[in-house]
C-alpha positions as CSV (number, residue, x, y, z in Angstrom):
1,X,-88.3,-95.2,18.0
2,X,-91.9,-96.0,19.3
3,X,-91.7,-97.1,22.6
4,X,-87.7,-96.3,23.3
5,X,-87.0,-94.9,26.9
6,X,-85.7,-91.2,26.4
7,X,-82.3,-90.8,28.3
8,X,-80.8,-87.7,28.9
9,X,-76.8,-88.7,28.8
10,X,-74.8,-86.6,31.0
11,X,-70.9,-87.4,33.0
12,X,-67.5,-87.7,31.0
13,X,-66.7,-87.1,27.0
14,X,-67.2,-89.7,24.6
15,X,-64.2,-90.0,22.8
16,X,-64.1,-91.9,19.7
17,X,-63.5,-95.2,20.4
18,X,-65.1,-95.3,23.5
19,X,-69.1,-95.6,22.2
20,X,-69.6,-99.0,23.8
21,X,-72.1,-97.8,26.7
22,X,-74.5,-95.8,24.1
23,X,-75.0,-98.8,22.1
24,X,-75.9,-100.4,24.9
25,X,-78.2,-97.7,26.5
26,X,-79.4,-97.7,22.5
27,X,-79.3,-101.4,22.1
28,X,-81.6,-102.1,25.0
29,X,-84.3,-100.1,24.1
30,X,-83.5,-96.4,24.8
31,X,-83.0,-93.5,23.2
32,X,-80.5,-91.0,23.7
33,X,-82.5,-87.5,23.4
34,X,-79.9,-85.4,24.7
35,X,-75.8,-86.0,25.5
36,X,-75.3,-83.4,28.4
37,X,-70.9,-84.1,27.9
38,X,-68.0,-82.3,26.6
39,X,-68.8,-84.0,23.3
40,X,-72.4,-83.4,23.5
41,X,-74.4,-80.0,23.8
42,X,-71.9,-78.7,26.6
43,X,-69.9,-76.2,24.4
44,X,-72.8,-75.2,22.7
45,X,-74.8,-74.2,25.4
46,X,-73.5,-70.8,25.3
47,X,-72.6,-68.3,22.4
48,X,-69.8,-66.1,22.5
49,X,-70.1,-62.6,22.8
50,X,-69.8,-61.9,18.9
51,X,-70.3,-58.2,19.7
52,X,-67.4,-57.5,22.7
53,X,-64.2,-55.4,22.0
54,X,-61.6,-58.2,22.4
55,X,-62.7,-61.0,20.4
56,X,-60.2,-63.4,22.1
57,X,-61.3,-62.1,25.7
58,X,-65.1,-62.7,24.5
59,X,-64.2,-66.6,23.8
60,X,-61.8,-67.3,27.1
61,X,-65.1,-65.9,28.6
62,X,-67.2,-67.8,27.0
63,X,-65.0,-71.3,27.7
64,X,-64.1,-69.7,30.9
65,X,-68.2,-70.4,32.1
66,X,-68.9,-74.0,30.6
67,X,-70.3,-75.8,32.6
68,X,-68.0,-78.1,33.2
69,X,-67.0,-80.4,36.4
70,X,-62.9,-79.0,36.4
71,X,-64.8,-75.7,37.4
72,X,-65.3,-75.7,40.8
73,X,-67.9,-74.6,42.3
74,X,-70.1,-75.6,39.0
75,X,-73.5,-74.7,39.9
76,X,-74.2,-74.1,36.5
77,X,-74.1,-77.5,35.1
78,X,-77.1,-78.0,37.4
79,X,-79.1,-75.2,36.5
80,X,-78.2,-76.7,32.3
81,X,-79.0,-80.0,33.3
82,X,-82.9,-78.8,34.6
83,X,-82.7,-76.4,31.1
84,X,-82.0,-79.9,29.2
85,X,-84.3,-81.6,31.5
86,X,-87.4,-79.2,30.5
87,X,-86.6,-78.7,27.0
88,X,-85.6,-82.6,26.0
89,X,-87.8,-84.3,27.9
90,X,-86.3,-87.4,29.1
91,X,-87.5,-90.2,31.4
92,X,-84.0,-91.1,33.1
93,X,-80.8,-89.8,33.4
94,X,-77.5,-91.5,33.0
95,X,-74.6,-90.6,34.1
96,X,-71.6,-92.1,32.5
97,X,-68.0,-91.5,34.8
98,X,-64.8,-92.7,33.5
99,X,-63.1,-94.8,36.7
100,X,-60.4,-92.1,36.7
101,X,-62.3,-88.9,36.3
102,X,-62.4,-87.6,39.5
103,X,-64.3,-84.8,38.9
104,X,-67.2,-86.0,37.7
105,X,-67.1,-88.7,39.9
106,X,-67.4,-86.2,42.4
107,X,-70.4,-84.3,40.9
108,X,-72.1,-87.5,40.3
109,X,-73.8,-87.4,44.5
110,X,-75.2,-83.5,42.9
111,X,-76.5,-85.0,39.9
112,X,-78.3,-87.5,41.6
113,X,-80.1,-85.5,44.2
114,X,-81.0,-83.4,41.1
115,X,-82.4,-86.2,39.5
116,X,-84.4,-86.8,42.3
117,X,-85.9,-83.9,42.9
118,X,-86.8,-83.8,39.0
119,X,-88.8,-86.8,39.4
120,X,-86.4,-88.9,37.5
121,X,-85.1,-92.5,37.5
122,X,-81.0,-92.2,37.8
123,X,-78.3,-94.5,36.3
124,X,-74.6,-93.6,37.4
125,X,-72.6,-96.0,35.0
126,X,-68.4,-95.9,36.3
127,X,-66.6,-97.9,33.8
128,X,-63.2,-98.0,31.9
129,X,-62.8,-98.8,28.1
130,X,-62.5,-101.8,28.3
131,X,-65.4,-103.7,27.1
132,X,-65.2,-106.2,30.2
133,X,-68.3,-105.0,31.8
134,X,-70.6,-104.2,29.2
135,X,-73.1,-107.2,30.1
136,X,-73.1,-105.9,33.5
137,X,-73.9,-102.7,31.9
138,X,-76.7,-103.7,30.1
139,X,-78.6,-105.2,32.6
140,X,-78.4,-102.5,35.0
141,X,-79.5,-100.3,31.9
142,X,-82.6,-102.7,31.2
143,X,-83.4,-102.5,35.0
144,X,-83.5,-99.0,34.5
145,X,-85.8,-99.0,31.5
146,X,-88.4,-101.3,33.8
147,X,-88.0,-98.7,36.6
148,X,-89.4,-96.4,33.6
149,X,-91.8,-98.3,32.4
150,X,-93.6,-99.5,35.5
151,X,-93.4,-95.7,36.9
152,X,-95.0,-94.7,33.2
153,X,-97.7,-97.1,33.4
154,X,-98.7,-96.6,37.0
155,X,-99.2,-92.5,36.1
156,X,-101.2,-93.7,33.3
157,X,-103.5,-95.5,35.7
């Protein structure tokens, strides 16, 4: 999409059903490069050990280290989310919390001041599924698309 703000989604799974804030992240202009989530590129980051002796130890290993914000203390989701950062390419990051997801709500202050220090515009998003706040949404999404913009053109300058 020429001209589409590349987002790098991160926070809660998507579960089906629940698509309403990427169409509006995709709906106003961006373009979702990378989906940092459960139901994104989480469980793929890492392959199991395919040559270990105990097959079923190799995968509890492997799920064992996901990234993931039940894991406490999850410093590696950090060090993923500079990996993704570096090798996707984005121009914001949202961050998409469920109101009852603790967790991630939690993380969210971490992913923030990593955003930050990556140079990048940051959109935490806490909503439910109910579709009651998707204009709300969208114009704090837009908003951050002209934070983009303006801090695109100003470098170009």
């Amino acid at each position: 999409k020429p001209g589409a703000v590349r987002v790098l989604l991160t926070g809660v799974p998507i579960a089906h059903g629940a698509e309403r804030v990427v169409d509006i992240i995709e709906g106003k202009g961006g373009l979702i490069v990378c989906a940092e989530n459960c139901t994104g590129v989480k469980p793929i980051l890492d392959d199991v050990d395919e040559n270990a002796e105990d097959p079923i130890r190799a995968l509890a290993e492997k799920y064992f280290k996901l990234p993931c914000s039940v894991m406490t203390k999850n410093e590696k989701r950090m060090e993923s989310l500079k990996k993704l950062v570096e090798e996707y390419k984005p121009q914001c990051i949202i961050e998409l919390v469920w109101q009852a997801c603790i967790t991630y709500d939690v993380e969210s202050y971490g992913v923030k001041r990593l955003a930050g220090e990556l140079g990048l515009p940051y959109l935490r998003i806490e909503t439910d599924y109910s579709p009651s706040d998707s204009e709300r949404i969208g114009v704090r999404v837009e908003a951050l698309y002209e934070t983009v913009r303006g801090t695109s053109q100003r470098m170009e300058n």
